[in-house]
C-alpha positions as CSV (number, residue, x, y, z in Angstrom):
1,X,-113.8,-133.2,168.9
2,X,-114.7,-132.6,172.6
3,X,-116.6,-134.2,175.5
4,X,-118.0,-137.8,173.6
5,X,-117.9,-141.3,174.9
6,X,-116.7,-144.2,172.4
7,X,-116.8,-147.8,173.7
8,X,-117.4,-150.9,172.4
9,X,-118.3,-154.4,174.0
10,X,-115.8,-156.7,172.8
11,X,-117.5,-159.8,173.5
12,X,-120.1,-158.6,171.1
13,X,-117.9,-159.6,168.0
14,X,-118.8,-157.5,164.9
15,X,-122.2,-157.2,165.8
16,X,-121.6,-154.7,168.6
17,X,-117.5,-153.9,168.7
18,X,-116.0,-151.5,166.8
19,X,-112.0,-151.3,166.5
20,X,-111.5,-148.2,167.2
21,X,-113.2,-145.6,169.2
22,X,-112.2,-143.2,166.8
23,X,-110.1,-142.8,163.8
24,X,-109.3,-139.0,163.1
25,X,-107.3,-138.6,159.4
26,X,-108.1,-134.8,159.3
27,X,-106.0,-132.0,159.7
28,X,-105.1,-129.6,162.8
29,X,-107.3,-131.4,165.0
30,X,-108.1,-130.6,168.8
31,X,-108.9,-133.4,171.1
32,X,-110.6,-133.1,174.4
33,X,-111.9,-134.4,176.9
34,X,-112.9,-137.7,175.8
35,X,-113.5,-141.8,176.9
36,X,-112.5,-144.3,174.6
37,X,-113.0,-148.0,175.6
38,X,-113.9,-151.3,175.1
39,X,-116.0,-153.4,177.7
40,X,-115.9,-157.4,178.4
41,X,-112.2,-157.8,176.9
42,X,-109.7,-155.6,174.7
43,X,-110.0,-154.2,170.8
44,X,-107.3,-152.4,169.3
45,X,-107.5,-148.8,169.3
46,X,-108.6,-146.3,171.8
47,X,-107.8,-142.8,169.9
48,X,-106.3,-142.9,166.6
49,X,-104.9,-139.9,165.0
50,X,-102.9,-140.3,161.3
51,X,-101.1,-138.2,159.9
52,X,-103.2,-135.1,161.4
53,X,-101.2,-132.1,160.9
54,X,-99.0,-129.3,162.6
55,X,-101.5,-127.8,164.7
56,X,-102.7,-131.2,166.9
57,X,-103.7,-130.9,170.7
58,X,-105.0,-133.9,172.3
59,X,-105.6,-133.0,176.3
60,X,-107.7,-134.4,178.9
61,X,-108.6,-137.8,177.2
62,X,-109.0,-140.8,179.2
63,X,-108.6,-144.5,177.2
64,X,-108.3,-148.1,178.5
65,X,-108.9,-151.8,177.5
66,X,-107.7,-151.6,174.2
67,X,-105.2,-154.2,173.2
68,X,-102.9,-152.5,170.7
69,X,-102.7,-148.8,171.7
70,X,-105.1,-146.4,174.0
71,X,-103.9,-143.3,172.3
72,X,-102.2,-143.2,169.3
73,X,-100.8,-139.8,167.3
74,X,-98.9,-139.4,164.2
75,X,-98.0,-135.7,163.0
76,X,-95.7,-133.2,162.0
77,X,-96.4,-131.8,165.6
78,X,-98.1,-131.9,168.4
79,X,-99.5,-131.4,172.0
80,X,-100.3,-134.0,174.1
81,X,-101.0,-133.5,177.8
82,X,-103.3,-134.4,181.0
83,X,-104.3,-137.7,179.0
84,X,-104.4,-141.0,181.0
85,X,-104.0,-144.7,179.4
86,X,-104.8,-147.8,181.6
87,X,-105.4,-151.4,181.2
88,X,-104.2,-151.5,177.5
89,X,-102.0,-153.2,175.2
90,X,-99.5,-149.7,175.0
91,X,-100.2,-146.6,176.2
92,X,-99.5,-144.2,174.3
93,X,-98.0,-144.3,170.5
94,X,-96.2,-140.8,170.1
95,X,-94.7,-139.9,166.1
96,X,-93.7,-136.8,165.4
97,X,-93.0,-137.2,161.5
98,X,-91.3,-133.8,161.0
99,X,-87.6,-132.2,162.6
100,X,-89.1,-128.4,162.1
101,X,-91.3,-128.3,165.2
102,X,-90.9,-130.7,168.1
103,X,-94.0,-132.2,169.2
104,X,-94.6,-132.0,172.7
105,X,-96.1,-134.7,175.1
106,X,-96.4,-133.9,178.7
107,X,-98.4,-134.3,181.7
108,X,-99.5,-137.9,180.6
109,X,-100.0,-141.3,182.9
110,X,-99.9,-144.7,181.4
111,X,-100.5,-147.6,183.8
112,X,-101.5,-151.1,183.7
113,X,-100.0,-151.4,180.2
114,X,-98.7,-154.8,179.0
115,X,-96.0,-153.7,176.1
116,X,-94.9,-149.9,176.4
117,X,-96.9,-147.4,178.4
118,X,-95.1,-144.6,176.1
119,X,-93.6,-145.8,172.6
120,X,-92.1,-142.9,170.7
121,X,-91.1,-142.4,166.9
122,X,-89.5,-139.9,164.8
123,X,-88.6,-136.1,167.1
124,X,-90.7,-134.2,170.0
125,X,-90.0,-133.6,173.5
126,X,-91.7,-136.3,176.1
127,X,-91.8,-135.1,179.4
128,X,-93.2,-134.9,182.5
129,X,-94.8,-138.2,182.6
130,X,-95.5,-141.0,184.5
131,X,-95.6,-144.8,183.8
132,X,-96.1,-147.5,186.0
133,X,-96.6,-151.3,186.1
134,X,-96.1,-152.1,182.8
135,X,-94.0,-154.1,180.7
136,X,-92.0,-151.2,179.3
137,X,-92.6,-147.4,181.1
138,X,-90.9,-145.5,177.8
139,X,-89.2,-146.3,174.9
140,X,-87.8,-145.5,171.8
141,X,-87.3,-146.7,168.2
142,X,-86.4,-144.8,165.4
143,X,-86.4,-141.9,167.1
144,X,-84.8,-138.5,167.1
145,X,-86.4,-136.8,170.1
146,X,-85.4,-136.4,173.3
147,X,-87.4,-138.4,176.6
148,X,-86.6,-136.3,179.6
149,X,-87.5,-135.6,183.0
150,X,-89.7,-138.5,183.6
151,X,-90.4,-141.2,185.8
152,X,-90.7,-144.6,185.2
153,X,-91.7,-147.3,188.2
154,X,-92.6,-150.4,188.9
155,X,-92.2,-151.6,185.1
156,X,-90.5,-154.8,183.7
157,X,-88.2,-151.8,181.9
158,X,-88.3,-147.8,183.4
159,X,-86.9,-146.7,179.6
160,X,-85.5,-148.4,176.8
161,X,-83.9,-146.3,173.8
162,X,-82.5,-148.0,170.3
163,X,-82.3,-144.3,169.1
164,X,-82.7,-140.8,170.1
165,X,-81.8,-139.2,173.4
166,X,-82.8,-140.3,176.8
167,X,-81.9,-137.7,179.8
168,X,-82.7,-136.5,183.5
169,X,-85.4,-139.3,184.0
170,X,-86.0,-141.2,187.4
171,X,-86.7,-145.1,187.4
């Protein structure tokens, strides 16, 4: 899925908003290049991968003004980089499901975001990213993975962890 537009206006009600952008359940996907938003006020989702695979790659998307996440992924691995998240509920919704490959999300920028501009689940290696005035720039629950070598500014928290490994950040 590469180059599309997906908005909504969210003053429409049901009429002329949709939920979500768009809601990908296949497997292996790639992801590119893509707007998802809502106009006149916040929906939920931006980009919503489920359960998608080993083989995901989401790169170069741009999301905002969506009130529960911008971009979320769920799989057993993935690559997520050069997306940006704005003016949303959360940023970006990272789960990698399986301990056999890390997932791998780099290269982001969340901003503008009023819970957590990067909340991650389960393993994968976050880094090289950037979050700033937000509620929460990363954090962690029920996770295994490892956030490193990011910065965090400007946020109510730079990182928060219950779980998993925090290391080599700035704030």
């Amino acid at each position: 899925m590469q180059d599309n537009v997906f908005y909504g206006d969210a003053s429409g009600g049901g009429n002329r908003d949709q939920n979500t952008g768009v809601y990908i359940k296949g497997q292996d996907p790639t992801v590119l290049r893509n707007q998802a938003y809502h106009t006149n006020g916040w929906a939920e989702y931006g980009i919503y991968l489920d359960d998608v695979g080993w083989n995901v790659t989401v790169r170069d998307n741009q999301v905002w003004a969506n009130s529960i996440t911008g971009l979320y992924v769920r799989a057993a691995a993935y690559e997520v980089s050069g997306n940006v998240a704005r003016d949303s509920g959360r940023g970006f919704w990272l789960e990698d499901n399986n301990a056999s490959i890390d997932g791998h999300a780099h290269d982001n920028v969340a901003f503008g975001i009023s819970s957590s501009a990067f909340e991650v689940r389960g393993y994968g290696q976050i880094y090289n990213n950037q979050a700033y005035d937000s509620g929460r720039g990363f954090g962690t629950n029920s996770a295994s993975g490892v956030i490193h070598d990011n910065e965090s500014w400007s946020n109510g928290y730079g990182f928060y962890a219950d779980s998993g490994t925090i290391a080599n950040n700035r704030a």
